[in-house]
N, C-alpha and C positions, 0 to 999 in steps of 0.2 A: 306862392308862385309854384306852378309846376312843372320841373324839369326831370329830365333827363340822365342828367349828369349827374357822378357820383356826389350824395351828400355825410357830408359826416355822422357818425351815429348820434351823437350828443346833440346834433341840431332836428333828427328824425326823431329821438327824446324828447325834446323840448318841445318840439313842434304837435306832437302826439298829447304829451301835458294840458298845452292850450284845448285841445280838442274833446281829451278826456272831465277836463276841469268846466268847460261850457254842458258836457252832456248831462254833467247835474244839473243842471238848472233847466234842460228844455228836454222837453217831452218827443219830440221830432224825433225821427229817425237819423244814424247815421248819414244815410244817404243824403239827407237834405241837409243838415247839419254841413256836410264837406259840400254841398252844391249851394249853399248859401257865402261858405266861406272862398269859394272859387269865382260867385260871380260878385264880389267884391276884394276881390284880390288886386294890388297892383304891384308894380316892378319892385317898389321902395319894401313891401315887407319883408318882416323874420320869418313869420310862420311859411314853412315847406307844406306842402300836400301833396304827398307821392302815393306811391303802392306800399312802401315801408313802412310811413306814417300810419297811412290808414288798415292794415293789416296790427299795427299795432296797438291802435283806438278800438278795430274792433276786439280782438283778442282781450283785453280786458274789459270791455263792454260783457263782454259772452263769458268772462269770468268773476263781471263782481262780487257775486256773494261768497263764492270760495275765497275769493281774495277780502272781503272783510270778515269773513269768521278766522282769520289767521292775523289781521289786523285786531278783531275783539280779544284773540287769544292773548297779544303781545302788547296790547294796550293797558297797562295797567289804570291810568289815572285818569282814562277817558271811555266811556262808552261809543260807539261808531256812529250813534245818533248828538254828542256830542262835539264830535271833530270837526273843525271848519274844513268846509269842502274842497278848498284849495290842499288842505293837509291828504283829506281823503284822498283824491286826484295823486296826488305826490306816490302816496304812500300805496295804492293800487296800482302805480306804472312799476315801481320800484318793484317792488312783491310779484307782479305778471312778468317779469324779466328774470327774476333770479327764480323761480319755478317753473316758467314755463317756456324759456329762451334758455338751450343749452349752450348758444353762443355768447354769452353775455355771464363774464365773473362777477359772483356774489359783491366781489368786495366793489366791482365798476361799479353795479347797479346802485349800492346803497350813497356807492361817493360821487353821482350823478344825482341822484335824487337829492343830497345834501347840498347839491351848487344849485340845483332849479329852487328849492327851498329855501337857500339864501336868495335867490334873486326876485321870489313872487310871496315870499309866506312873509309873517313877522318873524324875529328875532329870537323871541320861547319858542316857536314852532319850530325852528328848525333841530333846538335839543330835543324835542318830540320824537321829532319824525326820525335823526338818526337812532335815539332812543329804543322804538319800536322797532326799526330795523337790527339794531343793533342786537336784541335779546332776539329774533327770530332767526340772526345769523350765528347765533350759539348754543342754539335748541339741537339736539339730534336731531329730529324730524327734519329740517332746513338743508344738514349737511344729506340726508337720504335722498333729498328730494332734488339734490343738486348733480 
């Protein structure tokens, strides 16, 4: 749905998730991607589609690769052609928020990424994904970049 009115961060997070998490799999451009999800929109869904959302989708669109060469850095036990996409998704909202959103504390972004994680990955993925967060938010370079 799209409104107007203030929406909480966590729900323009999660909402942005779904959007980032489909862009793997379709070729389509944003644009069409959110104007497919609008003309099938109705009153009853979760998913928001703002200007918040979708500045957010983009924004780690126009940053994946910086955001999985920091994801390959901090993955030990997975390659980035290895990670289920859903993890990808997770773990590039996560990582585009805590580097490049100076409104958004480290510690929110990783402990947002770990509740969307409980609620869309499996169970080992989510010690994954805090996991890799977790070593990238104790590297020097993380705290510089913060």
């Amino acid at each position: 749905m799209c409104v107007s009115v203030s929406i909480p961060r966590s729900a323009v997070r999660e909402s942005a998730f779904v959007f980032i998490f489909e862009k793997l799999f379709r070729e389509d451009s944003l644009d069409d991607i959110f104007e497919d999800a609008l003309s099938s929109m109705d009153e009853d869904k979760e998913i928001v589609l703002n200007d918040d959302v979708k500045e957010l989708v983009r924004g780690v669109n126009d940053k994946a690769d910086e955001l999985d060469a920091v994801i390959a850095r901090f993955s030990d036990k997975r390659s980035i052609d290895r990670i289920p996409r859903i993890n990808l998704a997770i773990l590039r909202l996560a990582l585009y928020e805590t580097i490049y959103n100076e409104k958004v504390p480290k510690n929110v972004a990783i402990s947002e990424a770990v509740l969307i994680a409980k609620k869309y990955a499996q169970k080992s993925d989510v010690a994954f994904i805090n996991g890799v967060l977790g070593a990238y938010s104790r590297d020097g370079q993380a705290a510089a970049e913060q």
